[in-house]
C-alpha positions in Angstrom: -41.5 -14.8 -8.5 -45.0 -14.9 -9.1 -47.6 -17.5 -9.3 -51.2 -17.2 -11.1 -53.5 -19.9 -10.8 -56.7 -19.1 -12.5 -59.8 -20.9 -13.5 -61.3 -19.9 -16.3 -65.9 -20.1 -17.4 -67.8 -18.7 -19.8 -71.0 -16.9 -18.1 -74.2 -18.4 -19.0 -76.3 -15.1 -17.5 -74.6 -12.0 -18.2 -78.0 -10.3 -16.4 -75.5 -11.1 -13.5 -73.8 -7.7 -14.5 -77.1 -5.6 -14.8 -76.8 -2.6 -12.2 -72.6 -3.1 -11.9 -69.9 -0.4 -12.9 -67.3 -1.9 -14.6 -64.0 -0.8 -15.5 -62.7 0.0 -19.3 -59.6 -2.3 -19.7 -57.3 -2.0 -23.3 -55.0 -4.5 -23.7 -52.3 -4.8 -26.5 -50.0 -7.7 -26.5 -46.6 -7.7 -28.2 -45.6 -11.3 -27.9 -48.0 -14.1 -28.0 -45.9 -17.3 -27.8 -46.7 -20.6 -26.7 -44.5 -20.3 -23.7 -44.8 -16.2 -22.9 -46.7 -13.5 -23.7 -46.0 -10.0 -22.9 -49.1 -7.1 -22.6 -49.7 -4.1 -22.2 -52.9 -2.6 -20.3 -54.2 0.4 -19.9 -56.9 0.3 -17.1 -58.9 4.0 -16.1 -56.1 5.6 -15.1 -53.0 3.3 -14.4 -51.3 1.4 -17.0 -49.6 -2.1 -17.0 -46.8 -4.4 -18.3 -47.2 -8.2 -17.8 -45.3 -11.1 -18.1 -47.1 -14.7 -18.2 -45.4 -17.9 -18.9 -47.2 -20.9 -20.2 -50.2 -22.3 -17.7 -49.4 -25.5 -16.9 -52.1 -28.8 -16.2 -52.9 -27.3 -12.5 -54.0 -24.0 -13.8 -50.8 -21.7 -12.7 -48.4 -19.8 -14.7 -45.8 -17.6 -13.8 -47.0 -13.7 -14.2 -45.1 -10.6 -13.4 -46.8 -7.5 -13.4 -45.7 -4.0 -13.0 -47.6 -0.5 -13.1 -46.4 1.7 -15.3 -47.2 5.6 -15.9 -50.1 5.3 -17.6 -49.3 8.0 -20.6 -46.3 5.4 -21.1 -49.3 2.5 -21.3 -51.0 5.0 -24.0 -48.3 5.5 -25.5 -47.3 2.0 -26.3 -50.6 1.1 -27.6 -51.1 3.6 -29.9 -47.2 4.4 -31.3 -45.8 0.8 -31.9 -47.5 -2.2 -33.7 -48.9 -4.9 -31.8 -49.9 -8.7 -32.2 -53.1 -7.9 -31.4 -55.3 -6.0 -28.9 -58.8 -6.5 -27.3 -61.1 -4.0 -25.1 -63.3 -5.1 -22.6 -64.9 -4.0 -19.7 -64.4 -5.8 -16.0 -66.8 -6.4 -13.5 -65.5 -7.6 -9.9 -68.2 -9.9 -8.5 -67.9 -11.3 -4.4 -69.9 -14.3 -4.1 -69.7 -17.6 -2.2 -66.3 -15.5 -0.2 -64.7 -15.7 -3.5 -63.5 -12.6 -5.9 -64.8 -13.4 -9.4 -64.3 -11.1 -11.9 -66.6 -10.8 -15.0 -65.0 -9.3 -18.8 -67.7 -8.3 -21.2 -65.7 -8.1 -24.3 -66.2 -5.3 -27.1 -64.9 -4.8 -30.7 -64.5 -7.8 -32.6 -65.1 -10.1 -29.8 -68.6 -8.3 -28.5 -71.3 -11.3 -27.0 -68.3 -12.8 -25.4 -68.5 -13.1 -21.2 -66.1 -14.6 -19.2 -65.8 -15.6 -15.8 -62.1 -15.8 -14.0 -61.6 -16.7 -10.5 -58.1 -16.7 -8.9 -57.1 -19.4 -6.3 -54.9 -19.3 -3.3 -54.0 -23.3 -4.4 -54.8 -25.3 -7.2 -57.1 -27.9 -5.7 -58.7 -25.4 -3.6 -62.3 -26.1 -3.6 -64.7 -23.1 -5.1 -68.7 -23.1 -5.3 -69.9 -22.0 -9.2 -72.7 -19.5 -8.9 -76.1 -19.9 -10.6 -74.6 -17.4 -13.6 -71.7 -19.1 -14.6 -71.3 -21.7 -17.7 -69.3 -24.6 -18.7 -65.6 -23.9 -18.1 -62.8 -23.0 -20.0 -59.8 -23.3 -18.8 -58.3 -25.7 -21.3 -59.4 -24.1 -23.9 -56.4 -22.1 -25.5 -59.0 -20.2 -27.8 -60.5 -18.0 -24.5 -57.2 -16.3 -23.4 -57.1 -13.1 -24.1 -54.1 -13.2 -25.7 -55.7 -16.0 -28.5 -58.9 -13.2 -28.5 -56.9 -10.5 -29.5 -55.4 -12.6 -32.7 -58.0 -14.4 -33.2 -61.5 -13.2 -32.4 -64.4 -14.7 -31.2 -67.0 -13.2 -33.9 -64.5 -14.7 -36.5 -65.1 -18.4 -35.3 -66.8 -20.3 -37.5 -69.5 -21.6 -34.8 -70.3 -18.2 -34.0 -71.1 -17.1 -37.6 
């Protein structure tokens, strides 16, 4: 079984990524519950079916992900109807011995950067870097998931 636990910030200096190569990630999500959502991702060449169950008040959920073909991953995205779908492009940043990764979002939720860093525990201590914001991680509205139904240059306080 497996066990996320992820921390979620918005990035207060996207100048962070100026000079990185990022990688083109399409997701497409075909159940967005409360309790589960199910995706589908399509990452350069390898495609993806996920399984997360609801995060709970230490940060974790249950995920299961397996790589599929990636003409399949294509091929779902494109031939059957989603709930909704987001493009982005992911940056992997090392710093302070931690793996942070970096999404600059595109399409309908373009100026949106976040910060996600994954943890071995869920009190393990982490050191925030100089670029990264407030944090997010109880706020519903920032999973992708939410993004792709909802997107972030159709909230009112970005208007």
């Amino acid at each position: 079984m497996g066990l996320e636990i992820e921390r979620k910030f918005l990035v207060s200096d996207p100048s962070v990524l100026d000079g990185l190569t990022g990688n083109k990630i399409i997701q497409g999500y075909f159940i967005t519950r409360e309790d589960l959502t199910v995706r589908i991702r399509q990452a350069e060449n390898k495609g993806f079916i996920t399984i997360k169950g609801k995060t709970k008040t230490d940060y974790s959920r249950y995920e299961f992900e397996y790589e599929i073909p990636v003409n399949d991953a294509s091929d779902l995205l494109t031939l059957f109807p989603v709930e909704g779908k987001i493009e982005k492009i992911r940056y992997a940043i090392f710093e302070s011995g931690l793996s942070w990764v970096v999404d600059r979002f595109l399409g309908e939720n373009d100026g949106l950067f976040l910060a996600e860093i994954e943890l071995a525990q869920p009190d393990q201590g982490i050191t925030i870097p100089s670029w990264v914001g407030a944090e997010v991680s109880d706020d519903e509205r920032y999973t992708n998931a939410s993004l792709s139904l909802h997107p972030y240059n159709r909230w009112e306080q970005n208007r």
